[in-house]
N, C-alpha and C positions, 0 to 999 in steps of 0.2 A: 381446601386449597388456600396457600396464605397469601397473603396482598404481594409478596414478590414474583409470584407464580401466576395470579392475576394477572399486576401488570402486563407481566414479559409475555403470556398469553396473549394480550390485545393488542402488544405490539408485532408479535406474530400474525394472529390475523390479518391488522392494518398492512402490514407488508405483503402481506399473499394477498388480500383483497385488489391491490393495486402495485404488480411488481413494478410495472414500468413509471413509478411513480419519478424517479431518479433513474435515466440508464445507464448512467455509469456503474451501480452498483444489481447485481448481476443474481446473488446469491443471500438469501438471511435465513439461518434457522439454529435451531439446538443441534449439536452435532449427535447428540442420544435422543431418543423422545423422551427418555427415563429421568433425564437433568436437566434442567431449565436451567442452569448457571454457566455453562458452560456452548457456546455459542460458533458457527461459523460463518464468515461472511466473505462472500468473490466480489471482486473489482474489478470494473473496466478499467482501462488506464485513459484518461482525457482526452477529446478530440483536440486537434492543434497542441499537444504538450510532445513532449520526447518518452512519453509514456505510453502514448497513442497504438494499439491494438495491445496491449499488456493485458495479462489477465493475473489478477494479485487476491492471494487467498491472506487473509486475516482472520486470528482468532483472537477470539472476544470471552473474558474470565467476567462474570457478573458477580459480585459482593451479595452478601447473605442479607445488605444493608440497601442495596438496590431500588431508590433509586436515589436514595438520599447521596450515596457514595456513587461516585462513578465506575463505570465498568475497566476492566484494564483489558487495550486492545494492543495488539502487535501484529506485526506486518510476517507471516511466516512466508509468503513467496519473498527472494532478496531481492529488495530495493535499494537504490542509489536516491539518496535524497537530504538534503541537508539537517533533517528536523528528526528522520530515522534513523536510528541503531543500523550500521552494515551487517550485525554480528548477531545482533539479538532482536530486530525487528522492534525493539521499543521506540514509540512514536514520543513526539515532543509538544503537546500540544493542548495551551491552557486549559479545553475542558475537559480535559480528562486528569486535570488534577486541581490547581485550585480557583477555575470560573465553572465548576461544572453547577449545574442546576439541575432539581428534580421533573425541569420543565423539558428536557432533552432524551429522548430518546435515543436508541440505538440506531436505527435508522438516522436520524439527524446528526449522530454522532458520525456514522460514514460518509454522509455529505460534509462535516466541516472537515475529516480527511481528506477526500475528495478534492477539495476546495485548497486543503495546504500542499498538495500533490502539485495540483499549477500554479500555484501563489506560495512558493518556499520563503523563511524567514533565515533568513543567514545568520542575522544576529543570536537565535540560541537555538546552536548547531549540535545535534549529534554524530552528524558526520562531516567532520573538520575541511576533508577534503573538497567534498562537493559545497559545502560553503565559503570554502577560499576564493573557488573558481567564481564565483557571483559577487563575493566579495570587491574582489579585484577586476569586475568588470567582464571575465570573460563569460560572456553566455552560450558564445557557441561551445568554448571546450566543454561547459558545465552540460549541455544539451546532449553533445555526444559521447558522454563518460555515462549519462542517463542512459541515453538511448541505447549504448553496449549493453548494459547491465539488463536492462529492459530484456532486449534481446537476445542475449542470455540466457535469463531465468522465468521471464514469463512470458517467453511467445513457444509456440510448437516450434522446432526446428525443421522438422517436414515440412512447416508453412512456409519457410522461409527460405529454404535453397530447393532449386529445381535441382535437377539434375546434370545438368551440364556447367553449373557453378562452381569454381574453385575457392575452397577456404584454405586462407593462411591464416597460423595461428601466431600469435606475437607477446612478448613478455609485456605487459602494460606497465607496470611500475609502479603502482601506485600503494600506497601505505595500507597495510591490513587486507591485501588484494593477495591469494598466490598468484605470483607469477606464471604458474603454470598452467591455471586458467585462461591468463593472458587477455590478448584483444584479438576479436574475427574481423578482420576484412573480409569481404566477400566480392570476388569478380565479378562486373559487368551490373556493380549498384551506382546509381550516379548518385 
């Protein structure tokens, strides 16, 4: 077994030893047993965020160069967030390119996710739109354009309408958004 293999072994362990070590972060393992480079990882969405009951799947590409090099992660459930790709899930965030250290783990690496999930940096945006809206002050619009998205794409929809709730579906407008996807209202949400 070679020291990449190693490591990423002990890092497996350490996360199975104690999943609840983070609970936001839900899920960590090789999505093969066969590959250790190739990784998946679920996400809570933050208590108190507009992400709040999200569940966000990320995969994790580990370099042959591991751990010297960082791993490349992205967001494959879609997210609404300023720092992430709408389109490609590429995240924007120093250590995973030039403050990474060999002292970082993958696990630590989805806590500092984690952590830019509720603490967005508007200043270097990947997604133009949801860093406007922070930009320019408004946090509720930014909160509720999250929270749609959220909603969206990583909650069950069965969790989320009974049966006697009405959805309207509505063209959103928003840039690199289909329309046809739109925005749900949903009756009788205060």
């Amino acid at each position: 077994m070679d020291a990449v293999s190693r490591r990423l072994m002990k890092e497996l362990h350490d996360f199975q030893r104690d999943p609840t070590g983070h609970p936001d972060i839900l899920e960590l393992r090789p999505v093969d047993d066969d590959d250790l480079l190739n990784w998946k990882a679920v996400m809570r969405g933050a208590l108190d965020t507009a992400y709040e009951g999200g569940v966000f799947e990320l995969q994790i590409i580990v370099p042959t160069a591991y751990p010297i090099q960082p791993p490349t992660v992205k967001f494959v459930t879609t997210i609404c967030h300023p720092n992430v790709h709408f389109k490609t899930g590429e995240i924007c965030l120093d250590i995973l390119k030039t403050a990474w250290s060999p002292a970082w783990t993958l696990q630590s690496t989805l806590l500092a996710i984690s952590l830019l999930l509720a603490h967005p940096e508007p200043g270097s945006p990947l997604n133009c739109d949801a860093a406007n809206l922070l930009r320019c002050g408004d946090v509720e619009g930014y909160n509720s354009l999250v929270r749609m998205y959220t909603e969206m794409h990583a909650m069950d929809a069965a969790t989320l309408l009974s049966s006697d709730d009405e959805v309207e579906v509505q063209g959103a407008g928003f840039a690199g958004v289909d329309s046809r996807a739109g925005m749900v209202s949903v009756g009788g949400w205060s």
